[in-house]
N, C-alpha and C positions, 0 to 999 in steps of 0.2 A: 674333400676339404670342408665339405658345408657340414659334416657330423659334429656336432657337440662336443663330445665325449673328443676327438681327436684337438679339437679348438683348446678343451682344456687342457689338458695334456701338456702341448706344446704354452700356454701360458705357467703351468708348473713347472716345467724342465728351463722354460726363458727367465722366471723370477731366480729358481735354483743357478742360474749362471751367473746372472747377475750378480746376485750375494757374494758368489764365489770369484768374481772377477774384483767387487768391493775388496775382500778379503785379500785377495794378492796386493791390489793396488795400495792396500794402509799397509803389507808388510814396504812394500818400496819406499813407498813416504816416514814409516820411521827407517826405516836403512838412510835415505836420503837425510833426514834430519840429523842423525846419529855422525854421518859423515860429514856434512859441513859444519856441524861444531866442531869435529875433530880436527877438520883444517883449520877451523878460525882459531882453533887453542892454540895449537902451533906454531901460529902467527903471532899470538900475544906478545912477545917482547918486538916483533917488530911496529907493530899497530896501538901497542900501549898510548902514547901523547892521543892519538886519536882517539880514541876509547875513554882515553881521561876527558878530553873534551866532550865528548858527545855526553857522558853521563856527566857532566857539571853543568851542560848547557838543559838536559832534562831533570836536573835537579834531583837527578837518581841517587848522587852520593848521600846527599840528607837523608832522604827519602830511607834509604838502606842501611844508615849510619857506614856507610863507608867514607868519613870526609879523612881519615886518617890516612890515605891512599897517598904516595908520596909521586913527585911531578915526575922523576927518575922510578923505572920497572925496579924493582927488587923480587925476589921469589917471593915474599910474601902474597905482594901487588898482584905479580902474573897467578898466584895460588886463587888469589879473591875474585880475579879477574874468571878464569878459567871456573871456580863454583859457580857464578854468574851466570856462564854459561850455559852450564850446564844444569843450573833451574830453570830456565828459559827455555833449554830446547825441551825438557820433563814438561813444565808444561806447558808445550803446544803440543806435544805427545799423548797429553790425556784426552782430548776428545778421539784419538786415533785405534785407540788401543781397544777398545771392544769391536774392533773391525777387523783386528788383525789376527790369519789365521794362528799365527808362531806363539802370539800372546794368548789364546784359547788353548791353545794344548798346552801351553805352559800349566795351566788353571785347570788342566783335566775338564773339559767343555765336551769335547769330542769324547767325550768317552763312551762307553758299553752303554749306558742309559739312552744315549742320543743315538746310537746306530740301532739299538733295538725300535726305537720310535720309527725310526727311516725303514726300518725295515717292514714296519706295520705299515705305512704309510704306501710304501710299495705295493704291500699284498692286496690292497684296498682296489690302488689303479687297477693290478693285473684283473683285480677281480674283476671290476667294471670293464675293463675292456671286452673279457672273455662276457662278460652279462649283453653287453652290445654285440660282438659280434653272434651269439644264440639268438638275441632279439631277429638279427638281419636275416639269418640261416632261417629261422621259423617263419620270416614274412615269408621269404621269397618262397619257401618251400608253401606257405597257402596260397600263393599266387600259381603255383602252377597247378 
């Protein structure tokens, strides 16, 4: 375990898991995000009067030009309400999204360009490893 070359190695394969455990993790976190909008929309006519309060007490309806909102849900109300949402959870979704593997294949990221890299990248370690293991085989064999 005192070898270099094996030290690296294992911090290559520990960085590559990492990334790839990042990369599941942001697909959860927007799945997760995506679904409690979806519950909170559904709730909309029931949570409406609170919802109209919270955004009158952060002055969000000016702010948004929604003061036209009426105190009673209508479809419209639960429509604006429900966009609302749904640019809110978009964006807390953008810093997430260069993380997520579902969103890079979307994008063609993974593609043929990136696997031939990985694949060079591979050929390089094999090489080194097999360069170290001949370094070992040649000492030991001048030692005897």
């Amino acid at each position: 375990m005192d070898s270099p070359i094996v030290i690296a190695i294992i911090v290559f394969i520990s960085i590559y898991v990492i990334w790839y455990l990042i990369r599941v993790f942001a697909d959860f976190i927007l799945v997760s995000i995506a679904l409690s909008s979806a519950v909170l929309s559904y709730y909309i006519p029931n949570l409406y009067p609170s919802i109209l309060v919270g955004l009158k007490e952060m002055n969000l309806l000016n702010i948004l030009g929604m003061t036209w909102l009426p105190e009673q849900a209508d479809f419209a109300a639960i429509i604006a309400i429900a966009c609302l949402i749904v640019g809110v959870a978009v964006l807390i979704s953008i810093p997430i999204l260069p993380f997520s593997a579902t969103y890079r294949s979307m994008l063609g990221i993974e593609g043929s360009v990136f696997k031939r890299k990985e694949a060079k990248i591979r050929q390089w370690i094999i090489e080194e490893v097999q360069h170290y293991h001949d370094k070992n085989i040649n000492e030991n064999s001048d030692r005897n």
